[in-house]
N, C-alpha and C positions, 0 to 999 in steps of 0.2 A: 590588407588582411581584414577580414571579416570579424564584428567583436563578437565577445564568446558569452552565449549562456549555460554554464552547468548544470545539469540536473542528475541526484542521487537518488539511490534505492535507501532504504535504513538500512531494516536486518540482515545481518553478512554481507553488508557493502560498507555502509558509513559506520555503523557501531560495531562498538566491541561485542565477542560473544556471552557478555553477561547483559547486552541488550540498551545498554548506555551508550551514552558521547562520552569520549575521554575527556578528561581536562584540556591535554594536546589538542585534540582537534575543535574543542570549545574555541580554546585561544587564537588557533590558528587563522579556523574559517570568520572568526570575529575581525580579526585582523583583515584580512583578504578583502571581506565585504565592505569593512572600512575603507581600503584601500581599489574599492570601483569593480569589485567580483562578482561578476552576475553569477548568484549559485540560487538554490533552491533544492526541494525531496520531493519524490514520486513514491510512496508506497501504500501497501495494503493498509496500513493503522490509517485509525482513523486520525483526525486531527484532534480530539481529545487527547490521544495517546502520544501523539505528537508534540503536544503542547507539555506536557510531564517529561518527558525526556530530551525534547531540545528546547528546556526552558530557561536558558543562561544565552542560547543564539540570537544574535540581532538580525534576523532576517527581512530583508525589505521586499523579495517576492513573494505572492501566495503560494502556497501548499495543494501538494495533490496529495490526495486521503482517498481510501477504498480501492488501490487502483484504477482512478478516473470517474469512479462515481460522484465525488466531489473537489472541485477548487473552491479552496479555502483560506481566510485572512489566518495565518498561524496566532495571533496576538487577541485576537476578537472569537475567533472561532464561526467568524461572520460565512456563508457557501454563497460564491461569487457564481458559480456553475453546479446543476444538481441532476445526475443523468439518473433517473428511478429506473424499476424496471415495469415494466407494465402490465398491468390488469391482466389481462392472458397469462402473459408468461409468469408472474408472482403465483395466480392460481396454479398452474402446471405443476411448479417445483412444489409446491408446497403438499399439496395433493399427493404427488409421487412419493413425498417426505413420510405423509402419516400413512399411507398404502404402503409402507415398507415396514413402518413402528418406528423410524428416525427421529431422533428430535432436532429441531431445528434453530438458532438463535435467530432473530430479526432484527436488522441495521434500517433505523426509520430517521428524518425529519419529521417533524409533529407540524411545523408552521414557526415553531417557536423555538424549537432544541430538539439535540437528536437522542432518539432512543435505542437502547440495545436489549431489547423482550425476551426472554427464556421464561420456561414453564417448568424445567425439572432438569437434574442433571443425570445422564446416566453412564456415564464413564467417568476414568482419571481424565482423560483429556479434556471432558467438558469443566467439570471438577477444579481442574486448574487454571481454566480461562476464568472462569467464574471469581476465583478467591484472587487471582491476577489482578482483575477488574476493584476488586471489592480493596486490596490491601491498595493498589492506586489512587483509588477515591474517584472511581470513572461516576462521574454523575448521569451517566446513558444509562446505567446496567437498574432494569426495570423488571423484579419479576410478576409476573401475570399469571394467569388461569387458563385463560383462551385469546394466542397470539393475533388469531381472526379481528381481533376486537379490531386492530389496531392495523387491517389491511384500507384502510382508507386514509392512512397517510402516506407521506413521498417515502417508498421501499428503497432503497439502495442495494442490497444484499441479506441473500439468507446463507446461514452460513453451518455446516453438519461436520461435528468431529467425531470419527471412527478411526478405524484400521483400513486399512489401504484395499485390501480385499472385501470391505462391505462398501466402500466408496467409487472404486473404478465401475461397475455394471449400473451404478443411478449415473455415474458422470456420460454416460455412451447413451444409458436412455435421455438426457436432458439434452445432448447435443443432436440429438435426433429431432428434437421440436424445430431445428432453421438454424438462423444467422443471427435470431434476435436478442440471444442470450449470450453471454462471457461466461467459462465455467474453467476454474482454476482447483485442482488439488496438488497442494504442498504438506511438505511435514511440517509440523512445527516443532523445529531447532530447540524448542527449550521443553518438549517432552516426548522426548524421541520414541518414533513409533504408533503415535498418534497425528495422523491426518486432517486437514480441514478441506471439506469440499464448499467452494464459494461461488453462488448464482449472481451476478452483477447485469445490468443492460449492456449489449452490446457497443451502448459508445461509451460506456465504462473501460475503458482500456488508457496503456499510462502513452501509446503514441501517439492517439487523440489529445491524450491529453497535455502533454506537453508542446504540442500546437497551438491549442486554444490556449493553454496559458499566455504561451509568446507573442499572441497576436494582442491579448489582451492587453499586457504590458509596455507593447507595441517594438518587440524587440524579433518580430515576426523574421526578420531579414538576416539574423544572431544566427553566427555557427553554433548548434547545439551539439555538446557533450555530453552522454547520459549512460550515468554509472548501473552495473546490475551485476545480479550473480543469481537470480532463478528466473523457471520459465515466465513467470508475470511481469518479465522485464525484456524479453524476446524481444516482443515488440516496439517495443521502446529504443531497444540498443539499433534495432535495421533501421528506425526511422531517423535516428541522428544524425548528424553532420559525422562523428565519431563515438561508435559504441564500446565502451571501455569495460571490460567483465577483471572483477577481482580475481586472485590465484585459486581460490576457494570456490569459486562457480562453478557448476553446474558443466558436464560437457554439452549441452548443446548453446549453453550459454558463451561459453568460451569460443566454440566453433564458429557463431552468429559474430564473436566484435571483432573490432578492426582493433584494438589493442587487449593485451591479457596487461595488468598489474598488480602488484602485491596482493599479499593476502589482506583480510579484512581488518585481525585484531591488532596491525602495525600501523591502522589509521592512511593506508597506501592512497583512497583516495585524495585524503586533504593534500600527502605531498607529491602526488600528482599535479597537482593544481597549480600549487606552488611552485615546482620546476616548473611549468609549464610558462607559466607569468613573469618568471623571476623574481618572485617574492621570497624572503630571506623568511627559513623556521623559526618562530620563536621559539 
């Protein structure tokens, strides 16, 4: 039998839905990795955000943050892999953005630390990312005058919160530029009804990326398990060994894996895991 590497999504897979680790699964997967658990996260936050909410987990593999735009040391915040998006296509979207009247946030590397640029807010939903950012103590969240300044550093993602109706007709013109672009809109769970549409490079993706993780680790030849519950996790769950969607996912999400389990606020995947190994809950 082949050993195993796990990999999770966060929101509505591994945390509860007030956006935490429970104590429960603090304990558990602490335990587990003790005990020789290859786990690890794949999600859209960054590793900033990461680091704030799973910061009691002793985690000894890196971190996928932005959906594959960056692998990253969860404890250092060090980016082992940096997929930007490029000169072309960073113009394109951005272009498209202000020819609408969008505003747009900016997910940068500087060389030195990563920056997250806005110039104004003009909804609740930008509204709350923003005071989100600010009551966490994101040291990214940079605001500017003209985001322009700052297109000559490593771009990862531009990122536009609207309503689902001002969002789908730029998502269709942006997927019309090629191949070169990842373009993902989801709600976000904690202000419902407010959409984010997110431009990443196309090897910004979480089944890229949890390849290059594996190889890197050198655990390339590891049956992978990889948990999810929306579409930025699609891809992720086909390319596993076994894609596992929580009860709470998404139907096309559920319809892609090869197991459905519990819902997310019962902590189902850590005791997944845990049957799985025959590790005992604490």
């Amino acid at each position: 039998m082949k050993e195993q590497l796990y990999i999770t999504d966060l929101d509505q897979t591994l945390l509860q839905p007030d956006g935490t680790l429970s104590p429960f699964a603090t304990r558990n997967l602490n335990n587990m990795i003790a005990k020789g658990i290859n786990f690890t996260v794949a999600s859209a936050r960054s590793v900033v955000s990461q680091q704030i909410i799973l910061n009691k987990l002793e985690l000894k593999l890196p971190v996928i943050e932005f959906n594959g735009s960056f692998i990253s040391d969860l404890k250092t915040g060090t980016h082992q892999v940096i997929n930007q998006l490029s000169p072309s296509d960073l113009l394109a979207a951005a272009d498209l953005f202000d020819s609408k009247g969008l505003h747009y946030f900016l997910s940068t590397f500087d060389g030195h630390q990563d920056r997250l640029y806005y110039s104004r807010t003009d909804n609740e939903g930008e509204q709350w990312y923003v005071l989100d950012r600010e009551k966490a103590g994101d040291r990214r969240l940079t605001e500017t005058v003209d985001r322009r300044n700052h297109f000559n550093e490593m771009i990862v993602c531009l990122t536009v919160i609207n309503r689902i109706e001002e969002l789908e007709p730029i998502a269709l013109i942006l997927e019309k530029t090629g191949e070169s672009v990842e373009i993902h809109i989801q709600e976000n769970q904690y202000t419902p009804g407010w959409y984010w549409l997110t431009v990443h490079s196309s090897k910004a993706t979480k089944d890229q990326a949890i390849r290059t993780l594996a190889l890197s680790v050198g655990m390339e030849n590891y049956a992978i398990t990889a948990f999810g519950d929306n579409t930025n996790d699609l891809k992720m769950l086909k390319a596993a060994d076994c894609g596992v969607a929580v009860e709470n996912a998404l139907p096309p999400v559920k319809a892609a894996a090869d197991k459905i389990i519990g819902h997310h606020r019962n902590d189902s995947v850590v005791r997944y895991i845990a049957e799985k190994n025959g590790i005992e809950l604490l």
